[in-house]
C-alpha positions in Angstrom: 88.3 133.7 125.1 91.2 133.7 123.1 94.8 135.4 124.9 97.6 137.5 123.3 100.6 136.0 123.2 104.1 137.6 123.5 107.2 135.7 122.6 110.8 136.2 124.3 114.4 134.1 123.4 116.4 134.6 126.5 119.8 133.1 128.2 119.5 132.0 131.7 122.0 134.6 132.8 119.5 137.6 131.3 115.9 136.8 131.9 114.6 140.2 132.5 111.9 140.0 130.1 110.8 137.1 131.8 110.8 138.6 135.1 109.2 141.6 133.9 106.2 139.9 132.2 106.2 137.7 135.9 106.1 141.1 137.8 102.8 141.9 134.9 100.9 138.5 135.7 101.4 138.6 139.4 99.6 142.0 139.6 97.0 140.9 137.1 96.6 137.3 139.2 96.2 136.0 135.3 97.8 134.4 132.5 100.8 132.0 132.5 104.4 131.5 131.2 105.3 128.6 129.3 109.2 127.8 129.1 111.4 125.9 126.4 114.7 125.0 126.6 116.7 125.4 123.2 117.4 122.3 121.5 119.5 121.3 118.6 117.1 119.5 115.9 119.4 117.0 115.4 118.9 115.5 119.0 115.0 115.1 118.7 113.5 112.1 117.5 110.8 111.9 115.4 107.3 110.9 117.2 106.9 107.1 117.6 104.0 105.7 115.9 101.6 104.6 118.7 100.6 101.3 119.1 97.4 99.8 121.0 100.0 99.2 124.1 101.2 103.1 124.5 97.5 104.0 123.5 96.4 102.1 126.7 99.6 103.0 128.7 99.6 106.8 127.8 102.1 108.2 125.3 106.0 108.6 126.0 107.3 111.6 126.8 108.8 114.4 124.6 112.9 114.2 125.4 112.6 117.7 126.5 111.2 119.4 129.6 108.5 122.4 129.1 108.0 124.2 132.9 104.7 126.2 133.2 104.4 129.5 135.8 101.3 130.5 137.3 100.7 133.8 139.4 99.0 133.5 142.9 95.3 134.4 142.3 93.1 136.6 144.2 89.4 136.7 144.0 86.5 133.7 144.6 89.3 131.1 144.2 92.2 132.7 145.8 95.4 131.0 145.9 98.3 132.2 147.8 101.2 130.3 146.1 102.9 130.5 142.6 102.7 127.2 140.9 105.5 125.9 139.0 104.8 122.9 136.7 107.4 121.0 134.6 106.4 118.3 132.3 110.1 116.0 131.8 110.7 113.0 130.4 112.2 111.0 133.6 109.4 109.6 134.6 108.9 108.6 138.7 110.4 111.1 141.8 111.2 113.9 139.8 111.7 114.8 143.1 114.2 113.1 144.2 116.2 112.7 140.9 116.4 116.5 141.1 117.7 116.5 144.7 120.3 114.0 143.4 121.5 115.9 140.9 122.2 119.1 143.4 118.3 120.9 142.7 116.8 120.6 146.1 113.3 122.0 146.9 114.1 125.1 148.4 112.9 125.7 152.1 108.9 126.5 152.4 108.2 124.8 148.7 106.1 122.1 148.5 105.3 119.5 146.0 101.8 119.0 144.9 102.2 116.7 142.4 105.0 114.7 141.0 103.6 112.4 138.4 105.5 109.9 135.6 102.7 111.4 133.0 101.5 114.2 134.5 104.8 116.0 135.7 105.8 118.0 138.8 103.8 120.3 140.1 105.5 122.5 143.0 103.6 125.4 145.3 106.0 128.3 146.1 105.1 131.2 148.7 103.9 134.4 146.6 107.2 136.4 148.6 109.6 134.7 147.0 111.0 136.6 144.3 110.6 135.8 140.7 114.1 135.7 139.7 114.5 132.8 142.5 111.4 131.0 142.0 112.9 131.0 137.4 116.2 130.5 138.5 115.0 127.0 140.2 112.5 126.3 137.3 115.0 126.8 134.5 118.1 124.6 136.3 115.2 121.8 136.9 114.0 121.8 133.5 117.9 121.9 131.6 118.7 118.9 134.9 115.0 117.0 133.7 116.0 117.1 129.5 117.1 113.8 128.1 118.9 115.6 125.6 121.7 118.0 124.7 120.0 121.6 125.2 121.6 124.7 123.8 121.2 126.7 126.6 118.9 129.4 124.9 115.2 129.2 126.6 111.7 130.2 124.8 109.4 132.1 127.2 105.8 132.2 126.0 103.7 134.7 128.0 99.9 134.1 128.1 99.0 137.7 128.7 95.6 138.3 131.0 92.3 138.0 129.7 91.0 140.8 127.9 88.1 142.2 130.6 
């Protein structure tokens, strides 16, 4: 089933369009929010060409980070937690690079996942509010970029299913 798709260019310091589509998910318990940072096109390479060795050991990541929020769900598969994905190119302890760098889990988040390939995966508490819980995801996914970002960010809002 195919999902409409809204579109919003924001700044960090003015992401009420994000929060508002976040408020819309949450009481649907549907649909997602991919998020971009702004990058110049100078600073991205073009795609290596794969050889038999990255075919077997998985491609290399993109230079830039793209974080993925999901609402808490209700119904036959409840979940109680948000989920807050960012795929990044610095590989291992995602983690623990991002606690280096002054980006500390907050209290009463928990890491489900925090893969070279597959990304970081962290479970937040449906009370936190939704300005906190983008705040954290947009600082971790400017700290995770390997390259210059222009500190515009792309929000692409997977609306719920159509019933």
């Amino acid at each position: 089933m195919a999902r409409d798709l809204e579109e919003i260019e924001f700044l960090p310091s003015h992401p009420e369009g994000v929060t508002d589509a976040m408020v819309r998910l949450a009481a649907a318990g549907d649909g997602w929010i991919n998020l971009m940072p702004g990058v110049d096109g100078d600073d991205i390479d073009e795609p290596s060409v794969q050889t038999p060795l990255t075919a077997l050991l998985g491609s290399t990541q993109a230079p830039v980070t793209m974080c993925t929020w999901v609402p808490a769900k209700g119904g036959r598969r409840a979940r109680d937690e948000v989920a807050l994905g960012i795929m990044h190119p610095r590989g291992r302890f995602a983690i623990s690079q991002l606690r280096e760098l002054g980006i500390a889990l907050p209290e009463g988040w928990r890491v489900r996942q925090d893969h070279a390939r597959r990304g970081l995966i962290v479970l937040v508490p449906r009370a936190v509010p939704n300005g906190i819980v983008l705040d954290w995801a947009l600082r971790a996914g400017a700290a995770l970029a390997t390259v210059p970002l222009t500190g515009s960010w792309k929000a692409r809002i997977f609306l719920p299913a159509s019933s």
